[in-house]
mmCIF file as gemmi writes it, N, C-alpha and C atoms, coordinates in Angstrom:
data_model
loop_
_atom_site.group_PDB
_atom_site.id
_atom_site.type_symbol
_atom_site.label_atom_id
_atom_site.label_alt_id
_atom_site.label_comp_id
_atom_site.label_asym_id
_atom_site.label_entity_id
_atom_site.label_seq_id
_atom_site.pdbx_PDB_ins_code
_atom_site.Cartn_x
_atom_site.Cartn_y
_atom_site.Cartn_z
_atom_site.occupancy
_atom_site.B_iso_or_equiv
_atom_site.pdbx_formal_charge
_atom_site.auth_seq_id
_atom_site.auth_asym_id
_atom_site.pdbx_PDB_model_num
ATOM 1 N N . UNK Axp A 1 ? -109.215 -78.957 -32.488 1 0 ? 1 A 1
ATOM 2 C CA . UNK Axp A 1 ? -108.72 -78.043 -33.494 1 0 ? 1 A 1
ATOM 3 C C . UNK Axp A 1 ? -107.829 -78.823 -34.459 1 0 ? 1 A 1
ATOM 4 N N . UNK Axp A 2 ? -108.25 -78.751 -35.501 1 0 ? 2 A 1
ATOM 5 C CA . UNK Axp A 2 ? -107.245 -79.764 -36.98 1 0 ? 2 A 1
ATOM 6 C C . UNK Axp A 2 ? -106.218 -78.48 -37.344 1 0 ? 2 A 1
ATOM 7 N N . UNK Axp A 3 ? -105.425 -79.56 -37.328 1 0 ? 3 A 1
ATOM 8 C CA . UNK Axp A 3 ? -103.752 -78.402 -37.937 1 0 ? 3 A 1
ATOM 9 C C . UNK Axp A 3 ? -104.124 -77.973 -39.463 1 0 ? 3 A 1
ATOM 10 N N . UNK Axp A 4 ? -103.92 -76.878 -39.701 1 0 ? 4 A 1
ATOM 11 C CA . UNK Axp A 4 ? -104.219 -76.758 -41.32 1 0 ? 4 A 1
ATOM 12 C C . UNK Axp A 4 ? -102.689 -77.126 -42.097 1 0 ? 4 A 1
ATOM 13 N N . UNK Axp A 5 ? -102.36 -77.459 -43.147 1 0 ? 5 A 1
ATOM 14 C CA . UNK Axp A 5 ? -101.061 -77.167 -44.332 1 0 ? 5 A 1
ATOM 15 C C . UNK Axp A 5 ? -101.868 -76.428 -45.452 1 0 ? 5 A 1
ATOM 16 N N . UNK Axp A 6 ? -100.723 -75.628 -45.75 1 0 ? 6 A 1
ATOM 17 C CA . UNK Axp A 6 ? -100.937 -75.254 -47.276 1 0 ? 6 A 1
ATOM 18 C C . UNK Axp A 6 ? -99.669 -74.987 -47.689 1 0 ? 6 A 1
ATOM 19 N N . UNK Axp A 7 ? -99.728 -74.858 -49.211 1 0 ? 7 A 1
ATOM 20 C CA . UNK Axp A 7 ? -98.326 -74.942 -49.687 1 0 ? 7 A 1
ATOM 21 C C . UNK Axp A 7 ? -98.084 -73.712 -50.387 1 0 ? 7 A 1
ATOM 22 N N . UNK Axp A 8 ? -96.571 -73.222 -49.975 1 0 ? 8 A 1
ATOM 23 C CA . UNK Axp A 8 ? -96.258 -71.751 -50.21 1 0 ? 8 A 1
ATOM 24 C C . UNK Axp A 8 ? -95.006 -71.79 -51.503 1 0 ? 8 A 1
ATOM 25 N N . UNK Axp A 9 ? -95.426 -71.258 -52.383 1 0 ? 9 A 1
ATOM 26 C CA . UNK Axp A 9 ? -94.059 -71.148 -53.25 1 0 ? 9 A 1
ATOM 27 C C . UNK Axp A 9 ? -93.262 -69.987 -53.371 1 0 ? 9 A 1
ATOM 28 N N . UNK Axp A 10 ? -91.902 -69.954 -53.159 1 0 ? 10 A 1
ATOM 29 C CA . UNK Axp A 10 ? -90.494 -69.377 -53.103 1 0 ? 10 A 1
ATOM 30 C C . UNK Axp A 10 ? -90.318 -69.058 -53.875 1 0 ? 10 A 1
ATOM 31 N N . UNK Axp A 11 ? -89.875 -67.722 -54.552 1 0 ? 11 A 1
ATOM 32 C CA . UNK Axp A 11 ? -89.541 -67.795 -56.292 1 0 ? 11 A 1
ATOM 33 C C . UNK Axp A 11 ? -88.668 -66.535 -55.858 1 0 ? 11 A 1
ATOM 34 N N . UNK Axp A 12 ? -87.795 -66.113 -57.168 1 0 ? 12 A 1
ATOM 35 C CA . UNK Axp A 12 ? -86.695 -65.106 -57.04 1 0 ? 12 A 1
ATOM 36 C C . UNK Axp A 12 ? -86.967 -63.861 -57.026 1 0 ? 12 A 1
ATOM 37 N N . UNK Axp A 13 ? -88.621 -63.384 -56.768 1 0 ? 13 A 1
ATOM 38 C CA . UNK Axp A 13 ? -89.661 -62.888 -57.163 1 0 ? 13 A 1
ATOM 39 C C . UNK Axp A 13 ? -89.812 -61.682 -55.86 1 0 ? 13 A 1
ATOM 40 N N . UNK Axp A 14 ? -90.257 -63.106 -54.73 1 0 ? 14 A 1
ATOM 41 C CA . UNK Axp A 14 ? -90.181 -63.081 -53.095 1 0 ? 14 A 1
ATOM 42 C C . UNK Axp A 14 ? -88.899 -62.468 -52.714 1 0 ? 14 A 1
ATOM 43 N N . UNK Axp A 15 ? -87.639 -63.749 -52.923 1 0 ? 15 A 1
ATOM 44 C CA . UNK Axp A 15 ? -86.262 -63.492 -52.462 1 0 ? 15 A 1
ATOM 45 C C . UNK Axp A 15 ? -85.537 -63.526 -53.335 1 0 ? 15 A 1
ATOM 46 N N . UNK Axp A 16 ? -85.41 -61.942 -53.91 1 0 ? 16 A 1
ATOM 47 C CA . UNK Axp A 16 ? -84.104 -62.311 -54.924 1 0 ? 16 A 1
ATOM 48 C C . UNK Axp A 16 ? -82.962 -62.647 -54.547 1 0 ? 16 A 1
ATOM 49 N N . UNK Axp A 17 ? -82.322 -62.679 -53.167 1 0 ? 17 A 1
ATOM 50 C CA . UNK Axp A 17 ? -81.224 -62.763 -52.655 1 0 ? 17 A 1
ATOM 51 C C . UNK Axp A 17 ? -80.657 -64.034 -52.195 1 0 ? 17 A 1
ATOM 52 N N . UNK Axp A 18 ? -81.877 -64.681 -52.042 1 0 ? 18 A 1
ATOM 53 C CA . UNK Axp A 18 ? -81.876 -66.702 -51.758 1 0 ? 18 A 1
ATOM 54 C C . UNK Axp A 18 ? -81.108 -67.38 -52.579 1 0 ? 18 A 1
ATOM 55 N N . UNK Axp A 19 ? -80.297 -68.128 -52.118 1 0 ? 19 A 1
ATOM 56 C CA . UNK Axp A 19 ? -79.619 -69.532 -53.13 1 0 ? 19 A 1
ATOM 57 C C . UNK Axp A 19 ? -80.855 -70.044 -53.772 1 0 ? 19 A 1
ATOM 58 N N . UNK Axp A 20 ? -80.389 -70.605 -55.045 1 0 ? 20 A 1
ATOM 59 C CA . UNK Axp A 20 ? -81.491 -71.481 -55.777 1 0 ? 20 A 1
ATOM 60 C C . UNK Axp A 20 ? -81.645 -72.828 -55.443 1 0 ? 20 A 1
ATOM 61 N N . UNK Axp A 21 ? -80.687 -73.552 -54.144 1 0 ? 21 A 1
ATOM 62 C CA . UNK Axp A 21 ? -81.699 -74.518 -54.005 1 0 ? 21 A 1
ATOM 63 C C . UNK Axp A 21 ? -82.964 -74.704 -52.586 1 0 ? 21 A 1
ATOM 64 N N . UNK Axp A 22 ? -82.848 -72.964 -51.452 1 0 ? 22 A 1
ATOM 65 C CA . UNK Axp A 22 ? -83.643 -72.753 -51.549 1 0 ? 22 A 1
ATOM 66 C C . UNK Axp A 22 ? -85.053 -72.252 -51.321 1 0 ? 22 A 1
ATOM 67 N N . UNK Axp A 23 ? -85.394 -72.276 -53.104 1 0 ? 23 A 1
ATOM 68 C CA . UNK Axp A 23 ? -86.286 -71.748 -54.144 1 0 ? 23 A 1
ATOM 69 C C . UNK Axp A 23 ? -87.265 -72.938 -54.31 1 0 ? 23 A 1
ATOM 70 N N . UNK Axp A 24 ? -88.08 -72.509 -54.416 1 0 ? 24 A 1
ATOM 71 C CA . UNK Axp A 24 ? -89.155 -73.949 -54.792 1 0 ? 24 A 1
ATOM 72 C C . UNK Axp A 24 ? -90.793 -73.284 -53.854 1 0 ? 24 A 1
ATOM 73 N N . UNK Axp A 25 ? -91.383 -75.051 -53.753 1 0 ? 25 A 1
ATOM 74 C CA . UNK Axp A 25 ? -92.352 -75.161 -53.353 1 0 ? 25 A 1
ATOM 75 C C . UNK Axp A 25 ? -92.481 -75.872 -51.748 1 0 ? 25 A 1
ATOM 76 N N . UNK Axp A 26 ? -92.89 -75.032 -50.865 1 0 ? 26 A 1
ATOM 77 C CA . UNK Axp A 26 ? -92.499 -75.822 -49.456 1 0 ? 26 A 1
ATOM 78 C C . UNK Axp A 26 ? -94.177 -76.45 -48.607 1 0 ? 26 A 1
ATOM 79 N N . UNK Axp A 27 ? -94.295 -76.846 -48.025 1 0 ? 27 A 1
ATOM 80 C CA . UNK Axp A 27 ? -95.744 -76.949 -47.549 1 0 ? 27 A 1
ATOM 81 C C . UNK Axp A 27 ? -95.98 -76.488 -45.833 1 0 ? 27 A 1
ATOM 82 N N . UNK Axp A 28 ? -96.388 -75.992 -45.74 1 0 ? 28 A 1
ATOM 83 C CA . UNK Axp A 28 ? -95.955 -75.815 -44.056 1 0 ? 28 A 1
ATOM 84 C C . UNK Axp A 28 ? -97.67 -76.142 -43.297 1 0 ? 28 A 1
ATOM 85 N N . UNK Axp A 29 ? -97.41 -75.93 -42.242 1 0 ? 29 A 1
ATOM 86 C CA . UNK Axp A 29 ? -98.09 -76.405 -41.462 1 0 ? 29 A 1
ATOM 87 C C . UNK Axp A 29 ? -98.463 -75.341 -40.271 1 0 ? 29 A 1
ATOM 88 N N . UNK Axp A 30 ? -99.543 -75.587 -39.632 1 0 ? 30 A 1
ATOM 89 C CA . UNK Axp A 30 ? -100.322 -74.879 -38.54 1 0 ? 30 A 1
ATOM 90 C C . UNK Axp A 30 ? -100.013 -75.192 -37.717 1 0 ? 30 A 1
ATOM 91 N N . UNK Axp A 31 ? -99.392 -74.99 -36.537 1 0 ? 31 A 1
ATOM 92 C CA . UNK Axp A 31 ? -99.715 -76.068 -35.7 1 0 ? 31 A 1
ATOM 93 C C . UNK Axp A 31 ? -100.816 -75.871 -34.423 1 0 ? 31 A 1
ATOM 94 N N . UNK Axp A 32 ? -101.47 -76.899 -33.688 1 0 ? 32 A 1
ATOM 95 C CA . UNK Axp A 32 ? -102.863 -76.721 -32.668 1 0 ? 32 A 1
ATOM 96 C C . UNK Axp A 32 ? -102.02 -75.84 -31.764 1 0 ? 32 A 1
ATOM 97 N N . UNK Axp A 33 ? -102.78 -75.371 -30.918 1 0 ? 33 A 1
ATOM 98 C CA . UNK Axp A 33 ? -102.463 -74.988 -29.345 1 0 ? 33 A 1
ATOM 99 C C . UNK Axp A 33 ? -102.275 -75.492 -28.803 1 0 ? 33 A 1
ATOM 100 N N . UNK Axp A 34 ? -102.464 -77.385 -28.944 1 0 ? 34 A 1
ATOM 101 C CA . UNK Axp A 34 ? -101.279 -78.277 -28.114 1 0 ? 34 A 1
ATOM 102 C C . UNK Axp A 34 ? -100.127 -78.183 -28.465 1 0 ? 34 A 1
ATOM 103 N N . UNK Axp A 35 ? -99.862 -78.399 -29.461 1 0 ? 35 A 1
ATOM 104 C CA . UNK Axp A 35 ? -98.604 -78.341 -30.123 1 0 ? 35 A 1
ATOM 105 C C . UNK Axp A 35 ? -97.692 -77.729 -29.361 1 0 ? 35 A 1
ATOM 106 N N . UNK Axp A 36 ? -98.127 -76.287 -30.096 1 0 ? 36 A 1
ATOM 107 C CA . UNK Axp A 36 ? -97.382 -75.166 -29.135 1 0 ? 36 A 1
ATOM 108 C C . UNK Axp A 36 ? -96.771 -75.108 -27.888 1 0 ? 36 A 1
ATOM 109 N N . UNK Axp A 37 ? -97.913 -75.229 -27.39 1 0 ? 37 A 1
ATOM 110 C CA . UNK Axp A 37 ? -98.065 -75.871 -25.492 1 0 ? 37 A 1
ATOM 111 C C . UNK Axp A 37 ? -96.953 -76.523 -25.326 1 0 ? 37 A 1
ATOM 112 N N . UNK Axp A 38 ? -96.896 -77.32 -25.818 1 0 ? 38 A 1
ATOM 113 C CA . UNK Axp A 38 ? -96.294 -79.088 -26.095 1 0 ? 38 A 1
ATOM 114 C C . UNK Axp A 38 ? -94.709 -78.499 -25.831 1 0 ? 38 A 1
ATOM 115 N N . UNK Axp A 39 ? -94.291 -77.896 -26.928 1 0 ? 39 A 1
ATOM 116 C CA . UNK Axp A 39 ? -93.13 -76.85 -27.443 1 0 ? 39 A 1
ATOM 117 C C . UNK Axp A 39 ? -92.345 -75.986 -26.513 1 0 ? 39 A 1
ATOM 118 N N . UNK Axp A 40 ? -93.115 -75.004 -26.498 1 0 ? 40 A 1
ATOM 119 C CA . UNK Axp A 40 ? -93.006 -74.184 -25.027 1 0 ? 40 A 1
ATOM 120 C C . UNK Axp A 40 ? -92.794 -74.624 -23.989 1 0 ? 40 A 1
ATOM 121 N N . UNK Axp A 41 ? -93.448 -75.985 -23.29 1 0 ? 41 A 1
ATOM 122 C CA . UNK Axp A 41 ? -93.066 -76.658 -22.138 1 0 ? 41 A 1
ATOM 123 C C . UNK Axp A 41 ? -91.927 -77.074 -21.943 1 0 ? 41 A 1
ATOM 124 N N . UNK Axp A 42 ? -91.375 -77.829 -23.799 1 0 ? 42 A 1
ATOM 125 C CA . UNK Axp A 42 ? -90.428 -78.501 -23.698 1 0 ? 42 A 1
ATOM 126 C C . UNK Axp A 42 ? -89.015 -77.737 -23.655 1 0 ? 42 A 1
ATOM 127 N N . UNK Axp A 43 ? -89.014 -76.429 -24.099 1 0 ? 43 A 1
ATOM 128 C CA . UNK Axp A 43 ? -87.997 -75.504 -24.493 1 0 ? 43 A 1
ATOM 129 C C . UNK Axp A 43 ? -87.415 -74.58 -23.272 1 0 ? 43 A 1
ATOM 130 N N . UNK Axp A 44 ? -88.362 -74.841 -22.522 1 0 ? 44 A 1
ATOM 131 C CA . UNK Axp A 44 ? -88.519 -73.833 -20.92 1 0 ? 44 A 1
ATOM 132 C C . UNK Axp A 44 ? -87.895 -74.904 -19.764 1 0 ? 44 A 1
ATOM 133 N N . UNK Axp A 45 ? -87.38 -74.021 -19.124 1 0 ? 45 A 1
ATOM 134 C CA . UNK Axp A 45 ? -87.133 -74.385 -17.167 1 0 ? 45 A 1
ATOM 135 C C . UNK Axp A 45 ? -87.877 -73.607 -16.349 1 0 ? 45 A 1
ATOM 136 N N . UNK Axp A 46 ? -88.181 -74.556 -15.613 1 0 ? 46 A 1
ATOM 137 C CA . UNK Axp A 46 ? -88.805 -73.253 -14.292 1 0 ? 46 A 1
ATOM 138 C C . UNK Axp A 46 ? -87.402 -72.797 -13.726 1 0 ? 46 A 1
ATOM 139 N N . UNK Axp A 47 ? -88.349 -71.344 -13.174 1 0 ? 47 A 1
ATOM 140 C CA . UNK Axp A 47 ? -87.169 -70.725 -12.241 1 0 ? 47 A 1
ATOM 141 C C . UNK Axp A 47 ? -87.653 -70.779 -10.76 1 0 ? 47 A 1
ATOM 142 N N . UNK Axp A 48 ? -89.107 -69.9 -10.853 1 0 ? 48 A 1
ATOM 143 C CA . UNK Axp A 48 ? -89.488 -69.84 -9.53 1 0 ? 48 A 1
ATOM 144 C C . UNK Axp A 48 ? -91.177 -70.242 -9.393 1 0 ? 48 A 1
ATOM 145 N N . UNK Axp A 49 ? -91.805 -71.43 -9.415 1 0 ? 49 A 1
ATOM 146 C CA . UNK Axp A 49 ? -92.763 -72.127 -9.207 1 0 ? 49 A 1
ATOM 147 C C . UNK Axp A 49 ? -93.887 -71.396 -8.715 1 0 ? 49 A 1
ATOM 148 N N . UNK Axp A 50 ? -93.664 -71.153 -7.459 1 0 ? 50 A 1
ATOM 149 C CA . UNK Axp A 50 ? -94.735 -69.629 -6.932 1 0 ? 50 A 1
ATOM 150 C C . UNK Axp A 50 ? -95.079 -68.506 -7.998 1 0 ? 50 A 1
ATOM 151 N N . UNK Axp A 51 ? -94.07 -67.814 -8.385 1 0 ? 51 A 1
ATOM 152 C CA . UNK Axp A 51 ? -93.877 -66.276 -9.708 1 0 ? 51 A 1
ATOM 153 C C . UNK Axp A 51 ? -94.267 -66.869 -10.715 1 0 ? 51 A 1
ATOM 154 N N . UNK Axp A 52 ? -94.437 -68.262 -11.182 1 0 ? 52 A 1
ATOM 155 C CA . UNK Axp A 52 ? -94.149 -68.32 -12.639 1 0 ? 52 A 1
ATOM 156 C C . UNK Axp A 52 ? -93.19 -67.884 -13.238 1 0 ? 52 A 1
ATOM 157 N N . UNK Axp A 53 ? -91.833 -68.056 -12.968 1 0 ? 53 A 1
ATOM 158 C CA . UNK Axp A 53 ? -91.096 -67.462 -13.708 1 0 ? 53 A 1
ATOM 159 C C . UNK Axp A 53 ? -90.311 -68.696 -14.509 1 0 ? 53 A 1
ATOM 160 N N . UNK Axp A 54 ? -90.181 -68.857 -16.042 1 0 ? 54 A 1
ATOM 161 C CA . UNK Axp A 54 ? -89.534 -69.831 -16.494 1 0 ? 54 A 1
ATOM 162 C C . UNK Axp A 54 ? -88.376 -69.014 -17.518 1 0 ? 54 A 1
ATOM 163 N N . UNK Axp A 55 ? -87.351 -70.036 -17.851 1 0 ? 55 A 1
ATOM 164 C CA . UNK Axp A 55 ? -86.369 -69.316 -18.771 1 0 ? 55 A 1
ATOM 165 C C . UNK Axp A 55 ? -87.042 -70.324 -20.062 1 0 ? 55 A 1
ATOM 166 N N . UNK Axp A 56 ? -86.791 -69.492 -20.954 1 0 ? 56 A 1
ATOM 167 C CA . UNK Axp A 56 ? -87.497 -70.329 -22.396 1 0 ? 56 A 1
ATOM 168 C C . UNK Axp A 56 ? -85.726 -69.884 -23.438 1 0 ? 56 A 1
ATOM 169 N N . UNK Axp A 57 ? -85.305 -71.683 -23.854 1 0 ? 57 A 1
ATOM 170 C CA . UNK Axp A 57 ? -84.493 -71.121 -24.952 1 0 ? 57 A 1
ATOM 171 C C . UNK Axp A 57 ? -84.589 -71.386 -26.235 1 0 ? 57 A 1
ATOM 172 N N . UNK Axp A 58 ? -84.844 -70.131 -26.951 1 0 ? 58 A 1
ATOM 173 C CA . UNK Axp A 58 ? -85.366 -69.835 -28.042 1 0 ? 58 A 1
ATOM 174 C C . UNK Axp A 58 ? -84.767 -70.813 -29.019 1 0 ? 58 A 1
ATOM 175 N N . UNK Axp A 59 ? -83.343 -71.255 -29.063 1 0 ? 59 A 1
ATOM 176 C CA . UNK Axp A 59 ? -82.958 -72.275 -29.861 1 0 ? 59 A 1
ATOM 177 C C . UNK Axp A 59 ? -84.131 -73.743 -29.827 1 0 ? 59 A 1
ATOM 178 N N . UNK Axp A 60 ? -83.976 -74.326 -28.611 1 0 ? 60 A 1
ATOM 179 C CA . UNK Axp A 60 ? -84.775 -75.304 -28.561 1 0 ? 60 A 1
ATOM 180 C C . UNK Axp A 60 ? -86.209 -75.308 -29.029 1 0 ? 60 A 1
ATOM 181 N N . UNK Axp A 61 ? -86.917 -74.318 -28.793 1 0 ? 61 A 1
ATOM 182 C CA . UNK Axp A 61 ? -88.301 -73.843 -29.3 1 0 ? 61 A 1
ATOM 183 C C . UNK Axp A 61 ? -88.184 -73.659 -30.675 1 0 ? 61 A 1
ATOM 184 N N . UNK Axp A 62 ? -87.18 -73.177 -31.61 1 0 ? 62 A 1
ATOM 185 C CA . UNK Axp A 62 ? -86.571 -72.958 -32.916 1 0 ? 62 A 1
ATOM 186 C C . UNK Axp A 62 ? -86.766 -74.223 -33.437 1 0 ? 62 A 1
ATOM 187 N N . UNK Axp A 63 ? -86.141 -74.926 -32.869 1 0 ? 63 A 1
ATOM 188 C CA . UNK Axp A 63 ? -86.177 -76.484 -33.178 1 0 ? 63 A 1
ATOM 189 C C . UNK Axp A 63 ? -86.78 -77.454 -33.188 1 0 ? 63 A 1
ATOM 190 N N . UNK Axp A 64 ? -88.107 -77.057 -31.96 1 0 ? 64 A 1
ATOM 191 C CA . UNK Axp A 64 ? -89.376 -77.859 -32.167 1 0 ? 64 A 1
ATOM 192 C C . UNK Axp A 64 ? -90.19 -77.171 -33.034 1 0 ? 64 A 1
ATOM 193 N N . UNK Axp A 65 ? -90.199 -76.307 -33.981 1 0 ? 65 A 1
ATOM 194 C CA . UNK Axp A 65 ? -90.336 -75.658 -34.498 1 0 ? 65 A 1
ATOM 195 C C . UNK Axp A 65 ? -90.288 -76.471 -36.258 1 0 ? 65 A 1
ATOM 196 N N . UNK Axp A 66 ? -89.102 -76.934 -36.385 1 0 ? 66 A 1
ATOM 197 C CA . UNK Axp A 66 ? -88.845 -77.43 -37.293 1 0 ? 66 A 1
ATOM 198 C C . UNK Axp A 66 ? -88.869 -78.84 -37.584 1 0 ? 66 A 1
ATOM 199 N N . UNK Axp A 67 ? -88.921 -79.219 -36.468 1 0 ? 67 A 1
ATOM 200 C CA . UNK Axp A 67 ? -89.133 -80.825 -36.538 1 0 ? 67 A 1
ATOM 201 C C . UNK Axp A 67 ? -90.775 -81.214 -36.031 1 0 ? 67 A 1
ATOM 202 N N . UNK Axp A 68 ? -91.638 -80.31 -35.511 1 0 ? 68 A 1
ATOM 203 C CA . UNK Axp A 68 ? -92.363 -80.477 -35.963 1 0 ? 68 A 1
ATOM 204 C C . UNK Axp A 68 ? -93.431 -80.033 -37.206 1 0 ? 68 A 1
């Protein structure tokens, strides 16, 4: 699966309420179902191995988020 980009433009249009710097043109990105995967794994603890039970923190996932 290829990641798609396309590029989205911001204008005062969208958000009149946004600071102007920002406003503009941004490009974002898709990311695969590895990715994700990737993300989720990294953002999570297990709790209970048997249940599946993991804690996921949303900051960290936020953040792979943005850096990737």
């Amino acid at each position: 699966m290829m990641s798609k980009k396309m590029k989205i433009e911001i204008s005062k249009k969208e958000a009149p309420y946004a600071p102007e710097k920002q406003l503009g043109e941004y490009t974002v990105k898709r990311w695969t179902f590895r990715q994700k995967q990737e993300a989720i794994m990294r953002a999570s603890t297990l709790l209970d191995e048997k249940k599946g039970f993991v804690e996921m923190n949303l900051v960290d996932f936020q953040l792979e988020q943005i850096i990737v």
